[in-house]
C-alpha positions as CSV (number, residue, x, y, z in Angstrom):
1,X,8.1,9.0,-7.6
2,X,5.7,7.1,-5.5
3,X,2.7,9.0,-6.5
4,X,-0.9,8.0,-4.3
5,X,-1.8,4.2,-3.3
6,X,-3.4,2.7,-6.5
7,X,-7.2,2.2,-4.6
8,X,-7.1,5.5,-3.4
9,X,-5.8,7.2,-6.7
10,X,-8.5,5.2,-7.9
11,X,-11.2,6.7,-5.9
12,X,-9.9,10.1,-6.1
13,X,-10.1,9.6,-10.2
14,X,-13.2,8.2,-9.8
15,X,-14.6,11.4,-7.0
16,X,-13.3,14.0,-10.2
17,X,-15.3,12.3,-12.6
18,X,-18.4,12.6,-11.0
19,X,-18.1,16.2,-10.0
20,X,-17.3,17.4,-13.7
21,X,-19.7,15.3,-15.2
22,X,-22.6,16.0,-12.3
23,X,-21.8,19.0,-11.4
24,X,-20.2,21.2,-13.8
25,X,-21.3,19.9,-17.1
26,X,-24.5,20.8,-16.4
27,X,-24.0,24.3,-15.5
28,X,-21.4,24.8,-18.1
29,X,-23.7,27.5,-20.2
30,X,-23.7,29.5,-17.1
31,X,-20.3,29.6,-16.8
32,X,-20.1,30.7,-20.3
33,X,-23.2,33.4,-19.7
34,X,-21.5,34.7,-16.4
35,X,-18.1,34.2,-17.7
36,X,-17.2,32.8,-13.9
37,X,-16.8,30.0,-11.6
38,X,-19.9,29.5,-9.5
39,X,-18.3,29.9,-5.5
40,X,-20.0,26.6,-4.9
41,X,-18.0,24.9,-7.8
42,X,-14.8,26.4,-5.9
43,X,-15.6,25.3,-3.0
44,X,-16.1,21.5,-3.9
45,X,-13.0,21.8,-5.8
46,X,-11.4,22.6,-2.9
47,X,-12.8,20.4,-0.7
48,X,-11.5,17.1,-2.7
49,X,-7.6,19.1,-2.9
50,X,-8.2,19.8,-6.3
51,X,-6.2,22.9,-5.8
52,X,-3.1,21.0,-4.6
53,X,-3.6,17.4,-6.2
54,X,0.1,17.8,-7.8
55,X,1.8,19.7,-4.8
56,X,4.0,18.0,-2.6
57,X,2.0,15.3,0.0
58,X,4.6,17.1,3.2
59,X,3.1,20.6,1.8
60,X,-0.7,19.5,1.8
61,X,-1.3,18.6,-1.5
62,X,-1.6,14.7,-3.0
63,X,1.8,14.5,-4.9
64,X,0.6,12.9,-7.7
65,X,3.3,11.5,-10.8
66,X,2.6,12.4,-14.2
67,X,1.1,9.5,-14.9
68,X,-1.9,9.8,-12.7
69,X,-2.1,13.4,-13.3
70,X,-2.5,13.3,-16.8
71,X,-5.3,10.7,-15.6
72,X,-7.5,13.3,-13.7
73,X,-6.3,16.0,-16.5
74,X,-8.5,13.8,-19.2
75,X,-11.2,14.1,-16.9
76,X,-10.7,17.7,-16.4
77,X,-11.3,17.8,-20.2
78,X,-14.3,16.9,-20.3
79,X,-16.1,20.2,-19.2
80,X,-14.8,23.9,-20.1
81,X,-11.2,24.6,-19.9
82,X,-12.4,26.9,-17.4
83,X,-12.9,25.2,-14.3
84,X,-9.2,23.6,-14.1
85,X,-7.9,26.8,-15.0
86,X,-9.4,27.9,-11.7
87,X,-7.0,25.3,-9.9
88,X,-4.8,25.0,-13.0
89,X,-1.8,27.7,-12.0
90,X,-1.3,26.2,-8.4
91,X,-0.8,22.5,-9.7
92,X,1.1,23.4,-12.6
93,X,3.3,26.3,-13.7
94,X,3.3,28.5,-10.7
95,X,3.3,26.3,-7.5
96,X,5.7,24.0,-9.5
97,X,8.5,26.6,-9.1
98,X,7.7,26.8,-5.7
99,X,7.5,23.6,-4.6
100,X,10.6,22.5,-7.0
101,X,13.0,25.2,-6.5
102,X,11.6,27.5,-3.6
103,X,13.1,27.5,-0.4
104,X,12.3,25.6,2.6
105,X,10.6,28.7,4.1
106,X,9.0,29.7,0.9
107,X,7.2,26.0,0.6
108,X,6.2,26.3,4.0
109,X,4.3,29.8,3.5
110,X,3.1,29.4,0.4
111,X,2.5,25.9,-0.6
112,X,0.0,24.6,2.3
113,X,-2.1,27.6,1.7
114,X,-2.3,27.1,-2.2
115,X,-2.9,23.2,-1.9
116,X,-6.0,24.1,0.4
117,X,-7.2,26.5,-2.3
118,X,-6.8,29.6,0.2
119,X,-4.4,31.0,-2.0
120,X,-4.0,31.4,-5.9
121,X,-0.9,31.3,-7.5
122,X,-0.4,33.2,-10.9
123,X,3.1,32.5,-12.9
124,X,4.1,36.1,-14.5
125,X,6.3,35.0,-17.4
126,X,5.1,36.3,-20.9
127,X,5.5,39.8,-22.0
128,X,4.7,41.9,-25.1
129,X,7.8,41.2,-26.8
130,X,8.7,37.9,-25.0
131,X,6.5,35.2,-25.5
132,X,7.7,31.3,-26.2
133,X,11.2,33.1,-26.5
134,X,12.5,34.8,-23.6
135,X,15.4,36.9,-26.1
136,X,12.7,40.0,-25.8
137,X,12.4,39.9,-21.8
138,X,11.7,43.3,-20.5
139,X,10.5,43.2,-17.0
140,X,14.2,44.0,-15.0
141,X,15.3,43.3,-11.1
142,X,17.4,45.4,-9.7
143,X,19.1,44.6,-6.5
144,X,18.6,47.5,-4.0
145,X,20.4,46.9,-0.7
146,X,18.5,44.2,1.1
147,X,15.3,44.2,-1.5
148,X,14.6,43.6,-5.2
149,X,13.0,46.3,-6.9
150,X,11.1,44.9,-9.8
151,X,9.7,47.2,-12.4
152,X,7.9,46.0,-15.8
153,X,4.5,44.4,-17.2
154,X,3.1,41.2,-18.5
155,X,0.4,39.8,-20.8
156,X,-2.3,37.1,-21.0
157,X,-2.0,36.0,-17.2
158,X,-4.1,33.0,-15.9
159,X,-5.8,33.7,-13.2
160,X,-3.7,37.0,-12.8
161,X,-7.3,39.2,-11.4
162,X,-8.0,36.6,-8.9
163,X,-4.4,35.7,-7.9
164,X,-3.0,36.7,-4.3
165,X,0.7,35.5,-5.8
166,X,2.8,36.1,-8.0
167,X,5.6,33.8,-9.6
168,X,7.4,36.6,-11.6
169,X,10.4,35.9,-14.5
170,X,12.9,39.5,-14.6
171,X,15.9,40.3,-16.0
172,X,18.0,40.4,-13.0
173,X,21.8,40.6,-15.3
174,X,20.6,42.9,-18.1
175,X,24.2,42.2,-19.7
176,X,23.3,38.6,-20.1
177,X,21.2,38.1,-23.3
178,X,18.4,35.1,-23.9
179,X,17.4,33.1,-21.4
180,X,20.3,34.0,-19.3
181,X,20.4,36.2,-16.4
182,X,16.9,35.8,-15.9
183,X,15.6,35.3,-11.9
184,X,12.3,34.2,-10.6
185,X,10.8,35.8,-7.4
186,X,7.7,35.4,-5.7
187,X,5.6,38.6,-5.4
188,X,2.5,38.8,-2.9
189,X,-0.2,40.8,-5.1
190,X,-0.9,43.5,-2.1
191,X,2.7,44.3,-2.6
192,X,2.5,48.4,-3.3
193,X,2.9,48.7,-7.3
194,X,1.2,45.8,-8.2
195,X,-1.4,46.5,-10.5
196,X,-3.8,44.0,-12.3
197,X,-5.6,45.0,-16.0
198,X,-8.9,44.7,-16.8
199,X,-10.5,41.3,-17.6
200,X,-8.9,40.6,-21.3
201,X,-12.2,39.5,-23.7
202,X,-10.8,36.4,-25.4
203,X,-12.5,34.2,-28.6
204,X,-13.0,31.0,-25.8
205,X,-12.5,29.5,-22.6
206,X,-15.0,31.6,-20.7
207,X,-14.6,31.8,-17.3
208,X,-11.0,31.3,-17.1
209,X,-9.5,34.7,-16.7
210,X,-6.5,36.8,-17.8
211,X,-4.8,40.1,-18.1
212,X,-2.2,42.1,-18.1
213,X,0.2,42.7,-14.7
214,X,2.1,45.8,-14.1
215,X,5.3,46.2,-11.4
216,X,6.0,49.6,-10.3
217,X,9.5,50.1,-8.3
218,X,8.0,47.1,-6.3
219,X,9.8,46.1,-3.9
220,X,9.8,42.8,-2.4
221,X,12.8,41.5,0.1
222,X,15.9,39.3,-1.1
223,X,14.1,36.4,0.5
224,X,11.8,36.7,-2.7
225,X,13.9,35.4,-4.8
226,X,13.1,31.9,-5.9
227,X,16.4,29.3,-6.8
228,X,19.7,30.5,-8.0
229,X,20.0,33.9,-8.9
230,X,20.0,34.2,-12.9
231,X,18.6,30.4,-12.9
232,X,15.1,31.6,-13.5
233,X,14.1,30.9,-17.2
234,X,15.6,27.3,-16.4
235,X,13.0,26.6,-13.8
236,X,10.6,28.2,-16.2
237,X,11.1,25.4,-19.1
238,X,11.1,23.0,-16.4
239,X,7.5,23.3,-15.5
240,X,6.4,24.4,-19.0
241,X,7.6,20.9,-20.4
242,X,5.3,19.2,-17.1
243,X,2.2,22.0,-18.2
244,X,2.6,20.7,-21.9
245,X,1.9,17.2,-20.7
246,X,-1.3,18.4,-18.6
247,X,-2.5,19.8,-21.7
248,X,-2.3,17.3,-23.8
249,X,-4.1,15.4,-21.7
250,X,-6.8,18.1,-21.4
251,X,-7.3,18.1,-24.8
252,X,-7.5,14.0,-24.8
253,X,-10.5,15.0,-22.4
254,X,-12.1,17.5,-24.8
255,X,-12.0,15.4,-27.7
256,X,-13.8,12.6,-26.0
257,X,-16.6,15.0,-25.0
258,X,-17.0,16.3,-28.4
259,X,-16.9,12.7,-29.7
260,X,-19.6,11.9,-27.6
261,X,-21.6,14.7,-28.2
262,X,-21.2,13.8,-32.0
263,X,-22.0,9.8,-31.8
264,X,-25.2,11.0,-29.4
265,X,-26.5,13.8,-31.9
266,X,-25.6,11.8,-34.8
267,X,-28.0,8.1,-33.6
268,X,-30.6,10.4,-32.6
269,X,-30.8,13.7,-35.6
270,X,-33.0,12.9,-38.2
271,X,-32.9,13.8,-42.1
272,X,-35.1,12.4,-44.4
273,X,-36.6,10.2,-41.7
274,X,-33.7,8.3,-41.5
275,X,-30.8,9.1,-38.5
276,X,-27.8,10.7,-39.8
277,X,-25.5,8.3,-38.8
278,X,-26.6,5.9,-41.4
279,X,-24.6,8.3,-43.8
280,X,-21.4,6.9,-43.8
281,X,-19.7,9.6,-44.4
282,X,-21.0,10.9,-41.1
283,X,-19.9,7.3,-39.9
284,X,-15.9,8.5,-41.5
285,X,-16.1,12.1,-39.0
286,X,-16.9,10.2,-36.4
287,X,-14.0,7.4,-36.8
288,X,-11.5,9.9,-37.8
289,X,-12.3,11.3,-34.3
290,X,-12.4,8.2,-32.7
291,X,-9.2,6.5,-34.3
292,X,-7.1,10.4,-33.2
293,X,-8.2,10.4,-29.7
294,X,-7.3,6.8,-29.1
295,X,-3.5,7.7,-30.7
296,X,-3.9,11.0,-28.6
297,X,-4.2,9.6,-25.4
298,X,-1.7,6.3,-25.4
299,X,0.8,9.2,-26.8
300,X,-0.4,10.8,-23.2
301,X,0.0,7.9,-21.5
302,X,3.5,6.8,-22.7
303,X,5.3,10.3,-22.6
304,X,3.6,10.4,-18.6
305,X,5.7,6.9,-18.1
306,X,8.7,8.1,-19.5
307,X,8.3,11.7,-17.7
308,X,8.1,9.4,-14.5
309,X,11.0,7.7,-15.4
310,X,13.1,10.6,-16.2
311,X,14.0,9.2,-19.9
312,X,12.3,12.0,-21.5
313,X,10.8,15.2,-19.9
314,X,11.0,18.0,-22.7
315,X,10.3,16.4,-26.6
316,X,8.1,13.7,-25.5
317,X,5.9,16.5,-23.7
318,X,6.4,19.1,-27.2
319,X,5.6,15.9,-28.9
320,X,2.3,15.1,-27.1
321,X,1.4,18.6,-26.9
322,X,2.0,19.6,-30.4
323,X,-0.3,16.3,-31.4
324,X,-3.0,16.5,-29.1
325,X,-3.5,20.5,-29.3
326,X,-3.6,19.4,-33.4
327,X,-6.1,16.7,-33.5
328,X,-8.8,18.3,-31.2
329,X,-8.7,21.8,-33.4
330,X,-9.2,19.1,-36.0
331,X,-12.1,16.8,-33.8
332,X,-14.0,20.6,-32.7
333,X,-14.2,21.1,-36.4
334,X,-15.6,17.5,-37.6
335,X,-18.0,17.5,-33.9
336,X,-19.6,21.3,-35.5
337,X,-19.6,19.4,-39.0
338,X,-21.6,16.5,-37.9
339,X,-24.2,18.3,-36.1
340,X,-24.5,20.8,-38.7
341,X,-26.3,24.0,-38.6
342,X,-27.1,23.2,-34.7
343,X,-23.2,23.3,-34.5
344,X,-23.1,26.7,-35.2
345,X,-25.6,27.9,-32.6
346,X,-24.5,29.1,-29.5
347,X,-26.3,26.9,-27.0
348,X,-24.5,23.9,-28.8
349,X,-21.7,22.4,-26.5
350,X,-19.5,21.5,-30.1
351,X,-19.7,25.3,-31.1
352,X,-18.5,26.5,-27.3
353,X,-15.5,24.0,-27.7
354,X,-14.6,24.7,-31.1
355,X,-13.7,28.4,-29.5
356,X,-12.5,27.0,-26.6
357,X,-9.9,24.3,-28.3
358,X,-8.1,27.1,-30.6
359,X,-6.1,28.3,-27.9
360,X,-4.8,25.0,-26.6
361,X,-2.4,25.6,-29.5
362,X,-1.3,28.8,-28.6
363,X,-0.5,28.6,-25.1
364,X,2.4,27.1,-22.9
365,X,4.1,27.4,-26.4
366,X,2.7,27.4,-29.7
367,X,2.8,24.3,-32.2
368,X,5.3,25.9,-34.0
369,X,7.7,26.4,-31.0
370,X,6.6,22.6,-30.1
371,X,8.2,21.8,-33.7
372,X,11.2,23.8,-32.7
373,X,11.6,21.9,-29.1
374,X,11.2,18.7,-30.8
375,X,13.3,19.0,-34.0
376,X,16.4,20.6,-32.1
377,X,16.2,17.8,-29.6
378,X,16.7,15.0,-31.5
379,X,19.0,16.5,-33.5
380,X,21.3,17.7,-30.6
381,X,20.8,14.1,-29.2
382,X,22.6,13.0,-32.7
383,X,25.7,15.1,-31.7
384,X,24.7,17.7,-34.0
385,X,26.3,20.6,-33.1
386,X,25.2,24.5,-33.0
């Protein structure tokens, strides 16, 4: 992968920085108040192809390689979760499928049109019963002449009440059993039976929305159907092991802003007349934090390289994932510890990322199915057998 020219990566790194930290740190309470993304924020987001920096160059967007998107991803991190989520699902998990296994005419509609930020692409994949294991899959397609009639609902769907697309996962062999026999289309959101829950109220990550998607008989022409027929929950892990990496990377991001936060509150916040950073075990929180987020981010770094490569692209991602997800739960917690009973008001950014980190390790796979990823792997890569 050639990725961007190193200047001009350099620039465009440099460009990201200074929005988040100019523009959307400082209106980051009323994102949380109006639990949105300001239009204007959207708009200059789009403007420097934030909603296509990882699509393909020939399809509008930048192309970048793992390694320099896990780069703008720790900048992303910085702010609320919220704002990439807004451009989050094009980049990653949804326009992924597209762009990796979507037909020439499907890139061609779709993928210009979500690099520009025109369009927002929503990957439909988790269900009630069918979470990090696809075993409990519900949602069926059912081949009906020259269309697929989809019928079923999902759960917890970024961006699914602002999304004009679809990237849907349906049982499309309902004799095959797992991850077999599962198909991926792409479904317009104006498609007759589409229909998009309420907002879900969530413990964090205000601003970013999700909720739950229902398909009614809808019907959607052959021409929908994204890859090989029953290939679908392939393509799935696919871009979930690439999505692992970007959050990892996001949480690199958020640990370094709740360090900062911490060092600046804890040179300045008096007790006894004294700072409290002459404590030193203030001094420890602070270089736990400090010593985990350096580990967390060469972990980043290395596991981007050997993505790049091709060496490793599913336990190195678990593996960064299940780490970086883990230590900033652990640096929210110490950031609230240090500043103390200002840590557990609301207009504290600490408190607002303490919520806000609890989900990385949820999402995209839990720690435990990390574990799972990771364990199995090298196990299978010892010839261990099933």
């Amino acid at each position: 992968m050639t990725g961007v020219d190193t200047a001009d990566f350099r620039q465009i790194r440099d460009a990201v920085r200074q929005l988040v930290r100019g523009s959307v740190v400082p209106r980051e309470e009323q994102i949380e108040d109006e639990d949105r993304i300001p239009d204007d924020l959207r708009a200059q987001a789009a403007d420097m192809g934030l909603f296509g920096y990882a699509l393909p160059e020939e399809h509008g967007g930048l192309g970048v390689t793992m390694t320099e998107d896990v780069q703008l991803a720790f900048e992303f991190g910085y702010t609320t979760p919220a704002f990439r989520s807004l451009f989050g699902t094009n980049n990653g998990i949804a326009g992924q499928v597209i762009a990796k296994f979507g037909t020439d005419e499907q890139k061609v509609t779709y993928l210009p049109r979500l690099a520009a930020g025109e369009l927002i692409g929503s990957f439909a994949l988790t269900e009630a019963e069918a979470g990090s294991d696809p075993a409990g899959l519900r949602t069926t397609a059912r081949r009906d002449g020259d269309q697929w009639v989809i019928n079923g609902s999902k759960r917890y769907i970024t961006n699914a009440p602002i999304a004009d697309l679809f990237v849907v996962f349906a049982r499309s062999n309902p004799e095959e059993k797992g991850g077999r026999g599962i198909s991926s289309f792409v479904v317009e959101t104006s498609t007759p039976g589409v229909t998009v829950g309420p907002k879900d109220k969530k413990m964090g990550q205000s601003g970013a929305w999700t909720a739950e998607v229902f398909f009614d008989d809808v019907r959607v022409p052959a021409d929908a159907l994204i890859g090989e027929e029953g290939r679908g929950y392939a393509k799935a892990l696919t871009v979930l092991s690439r999505g692992r990496l970007h959050i990892a990377a996001l949480c690199v991001g958020m640990a370094q802003r709740v360090l900062d936060e911490s060092v600046a509150y804890a040179a300045t916040a008096k007790q006894g007349g004294a700072p409290i950073g002459r404590f030193q075990l203030v001094q420890g929180l602070l270089a736990d934090m400090h010593a985990e987020l350096l580990a967390g981010r060469a972990l980043v770094r290395e596991v981007a390289e050997r993505y790049d490569s091709g060496e490793d692209m599913s336990i190195g991602p678990s593996s960064a994932k299940l780490f970086c997800t883990e230590m900033v739960g652990r640096a929210t917690d110490a950031a609230v510890q240090v500043h103390g009973g200002m840590g557990y008001l609301r207009t504290t950014p600490v408190e607002r990322f303490y919520r806000d980190a609890r989900l990385f390790r949820l999402y995209e796979g839990t720690s435990e199915v990390q574990r799972v990823i990771i364990g199995g792997g090298l196990l299978r890569e010892a010839g261990m057998s099933r």
